[in-house]
TORVEX-446980 format. One line per field, with one value per residue: y, z, x of N, C-alpha, C in turn; residue number from 0; chain. Coordinates in pm, 1 decimal, always signed. Example, Ala and Ser with C-alpha at 12.3 -4.5 7.8 and 13.67 -1.06 7.14 Angstrom:
<atoms>
nc2 = c(-569.0 / -225.0)
nc3 = c(+780.0 / +708.0)
nc1 = c(+1319.0 / +1285.0)
cac2 = c(-450.0 / -106.0)
cac3 = c(+780.0 / +714.0)
cac1 = c(+1230.0 / +1367.0)
cc2 = c(-330.0 / +3.0)
cc3 = c(+780.0 / +787.0)
cc1 = c(+1320.0 / +1290.0)
num = c(0 / 1)
chaine = c(A / A)
</atoms>
This chain:
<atoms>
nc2 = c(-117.0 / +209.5 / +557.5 / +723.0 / +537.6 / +549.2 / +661.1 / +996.9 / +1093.4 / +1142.9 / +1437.3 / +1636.2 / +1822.0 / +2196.0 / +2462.0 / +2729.1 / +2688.1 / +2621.7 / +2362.2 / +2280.2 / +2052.3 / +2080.0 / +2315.4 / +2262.2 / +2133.0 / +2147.8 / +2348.2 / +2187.0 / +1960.9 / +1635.9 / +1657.7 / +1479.1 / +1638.2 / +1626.7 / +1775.5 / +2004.1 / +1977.1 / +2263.9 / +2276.1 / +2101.2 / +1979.4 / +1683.5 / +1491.9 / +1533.2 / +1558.2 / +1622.6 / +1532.8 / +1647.0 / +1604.9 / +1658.3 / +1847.2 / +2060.1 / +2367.9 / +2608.3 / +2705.7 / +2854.9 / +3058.6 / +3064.3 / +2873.0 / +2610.9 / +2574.0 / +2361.6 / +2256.8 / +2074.7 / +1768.4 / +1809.8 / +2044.8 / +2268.2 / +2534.0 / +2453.3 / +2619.8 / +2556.8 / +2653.4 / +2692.6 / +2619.7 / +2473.7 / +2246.2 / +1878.6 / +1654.2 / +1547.3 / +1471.0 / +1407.3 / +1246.9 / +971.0 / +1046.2 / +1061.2 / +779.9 / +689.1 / +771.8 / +508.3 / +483.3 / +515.3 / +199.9)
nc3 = c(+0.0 / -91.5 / -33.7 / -141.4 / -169.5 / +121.0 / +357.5 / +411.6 / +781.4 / +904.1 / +917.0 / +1208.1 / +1240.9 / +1133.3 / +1230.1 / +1145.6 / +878.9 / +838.3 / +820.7 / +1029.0 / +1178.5 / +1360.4 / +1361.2 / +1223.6 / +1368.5 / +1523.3 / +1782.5 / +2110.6 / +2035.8 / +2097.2 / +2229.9 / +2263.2 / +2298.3 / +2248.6 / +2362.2 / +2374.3 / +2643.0 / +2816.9 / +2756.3 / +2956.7 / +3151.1 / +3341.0 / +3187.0 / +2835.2 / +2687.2 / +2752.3 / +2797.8 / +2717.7 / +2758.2 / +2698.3 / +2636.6 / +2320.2 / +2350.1 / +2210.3 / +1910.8 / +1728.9 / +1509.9 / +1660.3 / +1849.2 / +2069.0 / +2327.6 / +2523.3 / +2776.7 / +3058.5 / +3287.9 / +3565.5 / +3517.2 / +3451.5 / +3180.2 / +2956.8 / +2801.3 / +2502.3 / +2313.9 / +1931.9 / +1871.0 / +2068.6 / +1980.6 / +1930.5 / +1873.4 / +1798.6 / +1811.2 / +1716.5 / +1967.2 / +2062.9 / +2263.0 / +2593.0 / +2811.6 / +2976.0 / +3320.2 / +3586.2 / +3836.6 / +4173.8 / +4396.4)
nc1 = c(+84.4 / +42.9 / +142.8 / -24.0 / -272.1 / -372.5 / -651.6 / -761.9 / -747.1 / -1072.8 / -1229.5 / -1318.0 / -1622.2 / -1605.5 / -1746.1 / -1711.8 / -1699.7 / -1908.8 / -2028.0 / -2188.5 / -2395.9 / -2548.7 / -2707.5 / -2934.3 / -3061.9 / -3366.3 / -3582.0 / -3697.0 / -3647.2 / -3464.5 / -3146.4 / -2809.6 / -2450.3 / -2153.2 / -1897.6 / -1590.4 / -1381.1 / -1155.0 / -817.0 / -613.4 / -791.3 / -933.8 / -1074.4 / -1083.0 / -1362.6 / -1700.4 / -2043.2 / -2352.9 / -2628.0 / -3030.5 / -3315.1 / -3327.6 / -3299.6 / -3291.4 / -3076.3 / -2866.1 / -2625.9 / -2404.5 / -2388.4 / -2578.0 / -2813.2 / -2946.2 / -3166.1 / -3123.0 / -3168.5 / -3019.2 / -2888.4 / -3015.3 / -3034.4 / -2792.3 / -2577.0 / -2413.8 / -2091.6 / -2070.0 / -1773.2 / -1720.9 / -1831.1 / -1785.0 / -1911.7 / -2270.4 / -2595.1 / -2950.9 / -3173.9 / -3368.7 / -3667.4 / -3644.5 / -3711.6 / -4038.9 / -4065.2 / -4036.7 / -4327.2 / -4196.7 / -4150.6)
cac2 = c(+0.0 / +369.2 / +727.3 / +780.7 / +469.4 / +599.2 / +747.8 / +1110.3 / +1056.7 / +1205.9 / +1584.2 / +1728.4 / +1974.2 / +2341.5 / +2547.5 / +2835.9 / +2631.8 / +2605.8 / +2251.6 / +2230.9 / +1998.8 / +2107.3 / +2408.4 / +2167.0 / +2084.1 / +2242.1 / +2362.1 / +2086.2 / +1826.8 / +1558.6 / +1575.6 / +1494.8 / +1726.8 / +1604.4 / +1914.2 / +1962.4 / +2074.9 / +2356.7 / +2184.2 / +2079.3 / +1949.0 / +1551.5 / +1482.7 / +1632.7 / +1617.0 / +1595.1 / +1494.1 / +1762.7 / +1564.0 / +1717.1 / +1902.4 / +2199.6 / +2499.0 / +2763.7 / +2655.6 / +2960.7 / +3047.9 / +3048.8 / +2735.1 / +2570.4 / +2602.2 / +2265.2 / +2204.6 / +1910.4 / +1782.0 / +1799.8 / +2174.4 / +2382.1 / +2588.6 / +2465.3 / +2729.7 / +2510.7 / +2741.1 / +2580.1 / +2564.1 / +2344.2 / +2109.7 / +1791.4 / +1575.1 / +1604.5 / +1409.5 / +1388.6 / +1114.0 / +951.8 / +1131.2 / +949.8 / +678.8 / +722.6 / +751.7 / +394.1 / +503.5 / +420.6 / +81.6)
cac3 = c(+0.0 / -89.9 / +77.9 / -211.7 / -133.7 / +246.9 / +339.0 / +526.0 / +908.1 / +925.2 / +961.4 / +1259.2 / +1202.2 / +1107.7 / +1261.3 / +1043.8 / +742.8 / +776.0 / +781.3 / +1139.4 / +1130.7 / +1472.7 / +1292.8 / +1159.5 / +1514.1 / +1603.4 / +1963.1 / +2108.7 / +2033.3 / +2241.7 / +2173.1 / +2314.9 / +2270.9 / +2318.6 / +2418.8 / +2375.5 / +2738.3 / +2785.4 / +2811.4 / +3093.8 / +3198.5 / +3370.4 / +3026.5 / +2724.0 / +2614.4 / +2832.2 / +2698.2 / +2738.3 / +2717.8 / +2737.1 / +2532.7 / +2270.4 / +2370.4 / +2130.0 / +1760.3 / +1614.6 / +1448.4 / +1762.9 / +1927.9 / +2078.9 / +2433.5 / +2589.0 / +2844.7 / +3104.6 / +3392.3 / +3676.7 / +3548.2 / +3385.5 / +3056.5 / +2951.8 / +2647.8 / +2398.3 / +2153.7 / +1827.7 / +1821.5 / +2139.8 / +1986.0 / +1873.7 / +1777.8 / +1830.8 / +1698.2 / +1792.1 / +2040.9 / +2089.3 / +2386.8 / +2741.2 / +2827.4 / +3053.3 / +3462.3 / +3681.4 / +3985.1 / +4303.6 / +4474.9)
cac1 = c(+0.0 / +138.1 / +82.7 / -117.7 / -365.6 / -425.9 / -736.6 / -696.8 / -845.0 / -1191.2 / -1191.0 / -1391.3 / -1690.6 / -1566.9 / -1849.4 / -1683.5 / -1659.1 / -2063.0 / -2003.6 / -2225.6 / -2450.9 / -2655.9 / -2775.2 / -3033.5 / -3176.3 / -3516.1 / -3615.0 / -3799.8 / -3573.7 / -3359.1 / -2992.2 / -2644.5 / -2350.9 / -2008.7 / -1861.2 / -1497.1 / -1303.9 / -1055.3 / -715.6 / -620.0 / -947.5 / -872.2 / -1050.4 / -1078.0 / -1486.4 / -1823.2 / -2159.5 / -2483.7 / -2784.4 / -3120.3 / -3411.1 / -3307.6 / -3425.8 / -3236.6 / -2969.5 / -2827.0 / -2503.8 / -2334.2 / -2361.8 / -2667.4 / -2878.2 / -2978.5 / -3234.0 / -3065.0 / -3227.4 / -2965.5 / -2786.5 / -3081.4 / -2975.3 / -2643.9 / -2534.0 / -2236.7 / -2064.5 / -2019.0 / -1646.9 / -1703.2 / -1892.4 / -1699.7 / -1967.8 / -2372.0 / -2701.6 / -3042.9 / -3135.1 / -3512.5 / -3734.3 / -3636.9 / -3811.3 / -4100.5 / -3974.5 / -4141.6 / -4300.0 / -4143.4 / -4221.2)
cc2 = c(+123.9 / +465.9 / +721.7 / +709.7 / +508.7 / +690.9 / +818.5 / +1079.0 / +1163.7 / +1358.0 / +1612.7 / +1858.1 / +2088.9 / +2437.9 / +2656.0 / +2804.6 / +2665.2 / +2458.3 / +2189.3 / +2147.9 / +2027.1 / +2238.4 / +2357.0 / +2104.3 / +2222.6 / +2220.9 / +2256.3 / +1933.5 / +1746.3 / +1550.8 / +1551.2 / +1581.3 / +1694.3 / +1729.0 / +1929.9 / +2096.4 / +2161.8 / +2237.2 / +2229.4 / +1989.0 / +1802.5 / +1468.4 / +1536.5 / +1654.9 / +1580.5 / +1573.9 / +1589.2 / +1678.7 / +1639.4 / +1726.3 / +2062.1 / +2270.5 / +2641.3 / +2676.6 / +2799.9 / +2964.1 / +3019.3 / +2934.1 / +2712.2 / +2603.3 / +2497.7 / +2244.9 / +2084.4 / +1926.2 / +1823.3 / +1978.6 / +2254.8 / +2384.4 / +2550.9 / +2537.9 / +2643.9 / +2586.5 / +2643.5 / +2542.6 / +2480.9 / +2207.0 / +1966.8 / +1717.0 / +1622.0 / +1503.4 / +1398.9 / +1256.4 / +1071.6 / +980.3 / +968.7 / +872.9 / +681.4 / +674.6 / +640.4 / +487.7 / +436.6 / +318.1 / +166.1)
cc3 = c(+0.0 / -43.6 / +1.9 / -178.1 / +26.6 / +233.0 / +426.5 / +642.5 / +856.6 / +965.2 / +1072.6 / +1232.2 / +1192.7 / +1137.9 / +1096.0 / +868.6 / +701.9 / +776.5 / +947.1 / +1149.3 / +1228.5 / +1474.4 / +1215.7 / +1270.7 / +1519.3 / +1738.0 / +1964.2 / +2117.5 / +2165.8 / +2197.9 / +2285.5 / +2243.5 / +2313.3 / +2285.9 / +2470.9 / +2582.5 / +2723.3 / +2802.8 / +2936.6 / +3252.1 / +3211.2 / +3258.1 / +2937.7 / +2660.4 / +2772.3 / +2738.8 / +2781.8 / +2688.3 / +2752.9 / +2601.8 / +2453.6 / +2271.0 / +2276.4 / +2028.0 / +1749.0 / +1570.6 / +1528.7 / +1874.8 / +2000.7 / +2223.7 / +2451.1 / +2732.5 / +2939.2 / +3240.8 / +3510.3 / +3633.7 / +3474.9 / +3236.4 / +3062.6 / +2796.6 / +2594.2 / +2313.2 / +2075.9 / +1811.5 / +1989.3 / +2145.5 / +1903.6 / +1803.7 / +1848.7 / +1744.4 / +1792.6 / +1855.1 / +2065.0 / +2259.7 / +2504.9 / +2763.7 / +3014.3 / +3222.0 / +3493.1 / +3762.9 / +4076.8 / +4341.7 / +4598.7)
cc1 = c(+89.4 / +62.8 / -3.5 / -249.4 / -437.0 / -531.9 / -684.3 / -821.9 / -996.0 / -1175.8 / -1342.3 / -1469.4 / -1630.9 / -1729.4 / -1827.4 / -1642.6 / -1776.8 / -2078.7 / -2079.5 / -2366.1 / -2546.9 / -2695.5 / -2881.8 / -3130.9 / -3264.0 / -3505.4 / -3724.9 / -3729.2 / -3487.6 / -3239.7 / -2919.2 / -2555.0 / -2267.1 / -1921.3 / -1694.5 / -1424.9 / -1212.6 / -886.3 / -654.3 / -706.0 / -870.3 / -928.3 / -1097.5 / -1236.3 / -1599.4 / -1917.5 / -2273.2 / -2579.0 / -2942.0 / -3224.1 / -3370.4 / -3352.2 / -3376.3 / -3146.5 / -2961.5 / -2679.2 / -2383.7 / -2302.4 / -2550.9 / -2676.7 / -2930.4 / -3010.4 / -3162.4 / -3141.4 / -3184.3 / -2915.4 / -2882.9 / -3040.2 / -2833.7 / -2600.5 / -2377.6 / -2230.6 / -2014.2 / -1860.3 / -1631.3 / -1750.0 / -1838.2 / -1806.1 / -2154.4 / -2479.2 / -2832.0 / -3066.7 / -3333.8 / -3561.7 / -3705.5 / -3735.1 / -3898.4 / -4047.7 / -4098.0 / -4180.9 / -4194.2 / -4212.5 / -4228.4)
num = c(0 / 1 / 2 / 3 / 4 / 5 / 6 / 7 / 8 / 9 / 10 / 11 / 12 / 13 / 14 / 15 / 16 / 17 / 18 / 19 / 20 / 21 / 22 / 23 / 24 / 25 / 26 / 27 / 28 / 29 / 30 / 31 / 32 / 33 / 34 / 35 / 36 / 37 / 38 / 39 / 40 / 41 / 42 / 43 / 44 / 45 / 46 / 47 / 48 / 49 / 50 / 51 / 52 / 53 / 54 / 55 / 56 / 57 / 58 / 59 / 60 / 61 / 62 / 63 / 64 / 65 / 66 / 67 / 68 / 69 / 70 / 71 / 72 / 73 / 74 / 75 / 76 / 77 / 78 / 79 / 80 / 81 / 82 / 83 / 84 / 85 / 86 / 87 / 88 / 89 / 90 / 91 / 92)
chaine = c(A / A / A / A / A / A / A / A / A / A / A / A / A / A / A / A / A / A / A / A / A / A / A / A / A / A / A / A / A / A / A / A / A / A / A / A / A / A / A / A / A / A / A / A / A / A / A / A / A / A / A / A / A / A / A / A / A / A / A / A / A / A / A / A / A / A / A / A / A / A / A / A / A / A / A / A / A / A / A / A / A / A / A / A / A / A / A / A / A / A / A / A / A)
</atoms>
């Protein structure tokens, strides 16, 4: 196999390319957001699950149950997709 036959790794979203793909989520929705940390951080992404409550050019606004509004700007978002609505809570025994 030669350099030339190699595929190039996968390139990460470019918000500023336009190339974001969670500019396509409606409010209302259920996503995850893997959410890249500052460095330094003990590791490098977190995950934002919840209901979308805002998309614009700037990064997204997600609904979560345990932290309220969590606001991701798009150049922190590593990866992202909608997810099907939680599954209904049991009562308690």
């Amino acid at each position: 196999m030669t350099s030339d036959d190699a595929t190039p790794p996968p390139r990460p979203p470019d918000p500023a390319a336009g190339d974001a793909p969670w500019r396509a989520w409606r409010a209302g929705q259920r996503v995850v957001v893997r959410r890249r940390l500052p460095a330094g951080e003990p590791q490098p992404y977190t995950d934002v699950l919840g209901d979308l409550v805002a998309v614009d050019d700037e990064g997204v606004t997600v609904r979560t149950r345990r932290a309220g509004d969590v606001r991701v700007p798009g150049a922190e978002i590593a990866l992202g997709k909608v997810v099907p609505p939680a599954p209904e809570r049991r009562p308690r025994r």
